[in-house]
C-alpha positions in Angstrom: 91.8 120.5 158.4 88.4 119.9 157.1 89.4 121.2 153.6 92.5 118.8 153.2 90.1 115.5 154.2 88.0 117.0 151.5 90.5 117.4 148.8 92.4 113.7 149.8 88.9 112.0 149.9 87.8 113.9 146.2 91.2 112.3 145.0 90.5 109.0 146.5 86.8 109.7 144.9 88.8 110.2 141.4 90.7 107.6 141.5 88.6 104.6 142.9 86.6 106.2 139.5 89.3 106.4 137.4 89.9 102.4 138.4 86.7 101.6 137.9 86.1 102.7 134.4 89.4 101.9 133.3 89.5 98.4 133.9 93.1 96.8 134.5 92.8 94.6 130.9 91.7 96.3 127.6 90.7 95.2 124.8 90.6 95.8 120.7 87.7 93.1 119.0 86.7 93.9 115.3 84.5 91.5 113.1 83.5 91.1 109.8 82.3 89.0 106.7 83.9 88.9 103.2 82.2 87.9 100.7 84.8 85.8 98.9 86.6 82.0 98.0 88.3 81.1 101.7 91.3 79.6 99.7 91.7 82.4 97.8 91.2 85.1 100.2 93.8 83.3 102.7 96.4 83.2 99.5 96.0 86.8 99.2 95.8 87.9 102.8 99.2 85.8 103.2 101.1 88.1 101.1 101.3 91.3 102.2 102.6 92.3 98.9 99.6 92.3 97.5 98.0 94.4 100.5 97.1 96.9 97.9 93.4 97.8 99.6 95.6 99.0 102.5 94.4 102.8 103.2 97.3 104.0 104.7 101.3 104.1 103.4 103.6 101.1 103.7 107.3 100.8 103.9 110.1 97.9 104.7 110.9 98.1 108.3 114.1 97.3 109.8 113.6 93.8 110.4 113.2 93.7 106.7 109.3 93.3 107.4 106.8 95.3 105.7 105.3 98.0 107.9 102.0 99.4 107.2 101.1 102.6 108.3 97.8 104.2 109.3 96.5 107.6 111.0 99.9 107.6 113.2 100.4 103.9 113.9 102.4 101.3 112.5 100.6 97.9 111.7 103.9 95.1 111.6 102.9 90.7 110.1 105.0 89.1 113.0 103.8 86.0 112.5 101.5 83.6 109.8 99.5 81.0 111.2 97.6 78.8 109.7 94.3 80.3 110.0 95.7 83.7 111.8 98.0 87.2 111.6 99.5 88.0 114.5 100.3 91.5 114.4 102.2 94.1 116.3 100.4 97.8 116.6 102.9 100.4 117.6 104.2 103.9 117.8 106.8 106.1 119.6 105.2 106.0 122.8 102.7 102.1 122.9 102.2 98.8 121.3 99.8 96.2 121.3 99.7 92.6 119.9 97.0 91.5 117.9 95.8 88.3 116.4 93.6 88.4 113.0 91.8 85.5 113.0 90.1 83.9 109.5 86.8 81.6 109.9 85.1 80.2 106.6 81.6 80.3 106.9 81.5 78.8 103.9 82.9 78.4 100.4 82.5 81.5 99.2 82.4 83.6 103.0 84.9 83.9 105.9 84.2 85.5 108.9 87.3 87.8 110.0 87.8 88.4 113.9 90.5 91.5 114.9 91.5 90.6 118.7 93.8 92.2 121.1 94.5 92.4 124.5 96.7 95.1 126.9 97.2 95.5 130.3 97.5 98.8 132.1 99.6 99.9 134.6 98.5 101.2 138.3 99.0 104.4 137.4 96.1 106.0 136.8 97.2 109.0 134.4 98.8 106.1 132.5 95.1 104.2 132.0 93.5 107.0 130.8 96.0 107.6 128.0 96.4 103.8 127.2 92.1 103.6 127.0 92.2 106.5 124.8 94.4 105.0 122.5 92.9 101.7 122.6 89.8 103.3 121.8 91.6 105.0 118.7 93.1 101.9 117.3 89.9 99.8 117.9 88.3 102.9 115.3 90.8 102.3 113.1 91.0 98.8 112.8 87.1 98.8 112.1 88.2 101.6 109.0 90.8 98.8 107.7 88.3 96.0 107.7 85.9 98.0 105.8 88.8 98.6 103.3 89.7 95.1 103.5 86.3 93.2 102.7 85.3 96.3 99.6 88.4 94.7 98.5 88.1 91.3 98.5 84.6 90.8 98.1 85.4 92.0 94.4 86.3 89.4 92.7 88.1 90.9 89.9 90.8 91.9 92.7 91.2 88.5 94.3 92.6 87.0 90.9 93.9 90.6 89.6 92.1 89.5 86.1 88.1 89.7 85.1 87.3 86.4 84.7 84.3 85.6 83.2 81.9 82.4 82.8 80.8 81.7 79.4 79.3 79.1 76.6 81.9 77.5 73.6 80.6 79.1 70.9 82.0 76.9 68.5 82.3 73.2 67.9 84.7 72.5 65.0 88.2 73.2 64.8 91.2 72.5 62.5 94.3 71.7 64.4 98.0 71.5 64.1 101.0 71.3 66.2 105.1 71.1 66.4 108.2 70.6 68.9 110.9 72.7 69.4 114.1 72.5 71.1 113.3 76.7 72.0 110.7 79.0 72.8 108.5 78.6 69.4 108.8 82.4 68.0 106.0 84.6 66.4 106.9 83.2 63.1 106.7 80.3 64.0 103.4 80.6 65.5 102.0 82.4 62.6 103.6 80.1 60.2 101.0 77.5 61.4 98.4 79.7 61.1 98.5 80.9 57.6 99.0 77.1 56.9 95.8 76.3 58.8 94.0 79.3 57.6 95.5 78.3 53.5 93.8 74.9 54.4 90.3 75.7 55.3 90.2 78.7 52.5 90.9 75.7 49.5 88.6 73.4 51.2 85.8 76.2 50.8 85.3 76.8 54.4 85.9 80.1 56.6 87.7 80.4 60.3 84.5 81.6 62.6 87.2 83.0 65.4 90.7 83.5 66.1 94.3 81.8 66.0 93.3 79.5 69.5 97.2 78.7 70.9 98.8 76.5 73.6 102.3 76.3 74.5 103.5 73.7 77.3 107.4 71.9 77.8 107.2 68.2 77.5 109.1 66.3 79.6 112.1 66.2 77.4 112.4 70.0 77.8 110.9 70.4 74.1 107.7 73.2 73.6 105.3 71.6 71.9 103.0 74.3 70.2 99.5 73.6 69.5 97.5 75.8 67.0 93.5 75.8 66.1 91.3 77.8 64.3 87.3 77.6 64.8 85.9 76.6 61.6 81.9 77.0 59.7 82.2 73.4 58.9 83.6 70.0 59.4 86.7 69.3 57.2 89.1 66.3 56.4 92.0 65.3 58.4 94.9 66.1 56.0 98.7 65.2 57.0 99.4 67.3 60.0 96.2 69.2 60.2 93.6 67.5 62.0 90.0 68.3 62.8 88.6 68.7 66.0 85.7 68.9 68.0 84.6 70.7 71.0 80.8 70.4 72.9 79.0 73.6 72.0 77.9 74.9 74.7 80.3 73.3 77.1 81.5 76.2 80.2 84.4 77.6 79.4 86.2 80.7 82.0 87.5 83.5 80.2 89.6 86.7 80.1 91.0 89.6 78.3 94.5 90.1 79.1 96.6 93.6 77.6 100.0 92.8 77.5 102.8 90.3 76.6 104.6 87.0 77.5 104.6 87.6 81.0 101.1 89.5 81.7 99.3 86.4 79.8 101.1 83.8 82.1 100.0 85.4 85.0 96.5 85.7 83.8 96.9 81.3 83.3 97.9 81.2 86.9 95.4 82.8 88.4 92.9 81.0 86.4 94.7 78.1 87.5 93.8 79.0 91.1 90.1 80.7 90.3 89.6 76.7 88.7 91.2 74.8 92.0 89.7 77.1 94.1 86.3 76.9 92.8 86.6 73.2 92.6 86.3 72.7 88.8 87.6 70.2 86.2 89.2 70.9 83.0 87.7 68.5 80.2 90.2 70.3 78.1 92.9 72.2 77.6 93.2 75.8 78.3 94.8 78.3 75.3 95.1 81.7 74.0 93.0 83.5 71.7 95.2 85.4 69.5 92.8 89.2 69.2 95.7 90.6 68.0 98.0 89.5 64.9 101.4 90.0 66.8 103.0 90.3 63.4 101.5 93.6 62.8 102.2 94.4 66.5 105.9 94.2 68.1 104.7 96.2 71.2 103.9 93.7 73.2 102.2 95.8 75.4 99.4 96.5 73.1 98.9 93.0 72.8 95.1 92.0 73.5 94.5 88.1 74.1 91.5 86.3 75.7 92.9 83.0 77.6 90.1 80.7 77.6 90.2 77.7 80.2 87.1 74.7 79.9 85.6 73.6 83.0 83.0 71.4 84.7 
């Protein structure tokens, strides 16, 4: 008799212990600081299509969601807040919701808080299984925030492009410019040029830089094309060709983009964004520098072109 009362009050023992460790609530809390823009880390972190720091795998789920895998769970966006990812943790056998939450510290900081919260059941097998996968997940999430803030405390990866804050290094310019109903072509383009670059050579001046180009649709649904070229020296204003001046000096944003048409108008948008983002005002208009003569060069993939975007 006295061995049963022993074994019953051992189990009792075990699982009054059991209970006390594993507390009826658990809970997942990760933390960290990113060293980047709050607007445009929360543009980034808001499409997951661009989640390309994610360590694991990810695949469409059937709810036509994207479903990110990692070290045997699956990390599901079920919701975008304002400030906040909700996000579903799951596998065969548990789940667990979780709420990413996004603090700016300041400008160019945010604070990132990883939260969630699961009750266990009275069964105390069950407890010590849920706490050891809560304990799992609460490792992992800390291994995908450190992923996370390498990332995006890289600039170069927030705006995909290296963008770079220099000086004009000139301050005169001979300019030109035209309408089209279409899509001016690379004849077109180059036509100016060469009638730009004909100008300066019989006014005994030399180009210092490279075909500078703008394209934008009017209004009217016309292109207007507007061509430059940097010159050594002050010239006359002749017909079309005007002359131009720019502050030396003046700050100016640039980058090197490799690649055509569509390449070089994302590199404008995210420029765009790096200038809104960063709070800056254009005293001028932004344009391509034209590194390569696309004449010689039909590939447009082996185009090189600097887009260059004044600020203040």
């Amino acid at each position: 008799m006295g061995k049963w009362i022993a074994i019953v009050a051992a189990f009792i023992l075990i699982l009054s212990l059991i209970f006390w460790m594993v507390p009826a609530q658990l809970e997942v809390h990760q933390s960290t600081i990113v060293a980047a823009n709050t607007r445009a880390f929360t543009r980034q972190i808001f499409d997951e299509e661009k989640w390309q720091w994610w360590p694991g795998t990810k695949a469409k789920s059937k709810l036509a969601s994207t479903r990110f895998d990692y070290n045997g769970n699956g990390y599901t966006i079920l919701q975008k807040k304002l400030t906040s990812l909700v996000i579903e943790l799951s596998n065969e056998k548990d789940s667990i919701l979780t709420e990413l939450f996004f603090i700016p510290i300041q400008n160019d900081s945010i604070q990132l808080n990883w939260v969630g919260i699961q009750r266990t059941r009275l069964n105390p097998l069950n407890r010590v299984i849920k706490r050891s996968w809560i304990r799992g997940i609460d490792a992992d999430m800390n291994a995908i925030l450190k992923k996370l803030r390498a990332f995006y405390s890289n600039e170069d990866n927030v705006y995909g492009f290296h963008i770079q804050k220099t000086v004009v290094a000139d301050s005169n310019y001979m300019f030109t410019s035209n309408s089209t109903k279409t899509y001016p072509s690379t004849e077109l383009i180059y036509g100016a040029v060469d009638k730009l670059k004909h100008y300066i050579q019989m006014n005994n001046a030399q180009p210092t830089g490279f075909p500078m180009l703008n394209i934008y649709r009017n209004s009217d649904s016309t292109f207007i094309t507007k061509l430059a070229l940097p010159v050594d020296k002050q010239l006359r204003n002749s017909g079309d060709i005007q002359y131009r001046w720019m502050l030396k000096g003046g700050n100016i944003l640039v980058t090197e983009v490799r690649g055509g048409p569509d390449k070089i108008d994302r590199a404008f948008s995210e420029i765009q964004n790096y200038v809104q983002d960063h709070q800056r005002i254009a005293p001028a208009i932004p344009f391509q520098s034209l590194i390569t003569d696309r004449r010689a060069e039909p590939d447009t993939n082996k185009w090189v072109t600097k887009i260059y975007w004044p600020v203040m």
